[in-house]
Phi, psi and omega in degrees: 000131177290077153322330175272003176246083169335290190285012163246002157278320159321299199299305169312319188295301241226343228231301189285344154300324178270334161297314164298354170275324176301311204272302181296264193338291178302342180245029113302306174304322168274354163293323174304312178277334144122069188232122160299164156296310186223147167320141174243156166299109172312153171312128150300139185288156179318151161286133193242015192084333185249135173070049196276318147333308137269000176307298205288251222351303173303328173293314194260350156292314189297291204320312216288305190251023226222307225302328201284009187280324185252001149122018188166170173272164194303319187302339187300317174283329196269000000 
């Protein structure tokens, strides 16, 4: 890109704007349809006080690898 040309840093600008507007759409619409980006790990069953040994792994892989999907980091969640 020519720096010393205003109007093709312009031009560039406006050129990158629209992809992110093109881009923030398609990943409404698939947030609309209820489509992840990527696959996720199913939920862990509720904890029930027993086998507290297997529970939590299954809890802190789905964190590890879900989390940022869901909305925080794993300490956030626990």
């Amino acid at each position: 890109m020519e720096f010393s040309n205003p109007a093709a840093i312009r031009q560039a600008f406006e050129h990158q704007e629209q992809r992110i507007v093109t881009l923030e759409a398609q990943l409404a619409s698939l947030r609309a349809a209820g489509q992840r980006s990527r696959p996720s790990l199913p939920n862990p069953r509720k904890f029930t006080g027993v086998r507290y040994d297997t529970w939590l792994p299954l809890v802190r892989t789905k964190l590890d690898i879900d989390g940022e999907a869901l909305g925080g980091s794993v300490k956030a969640h626990f």
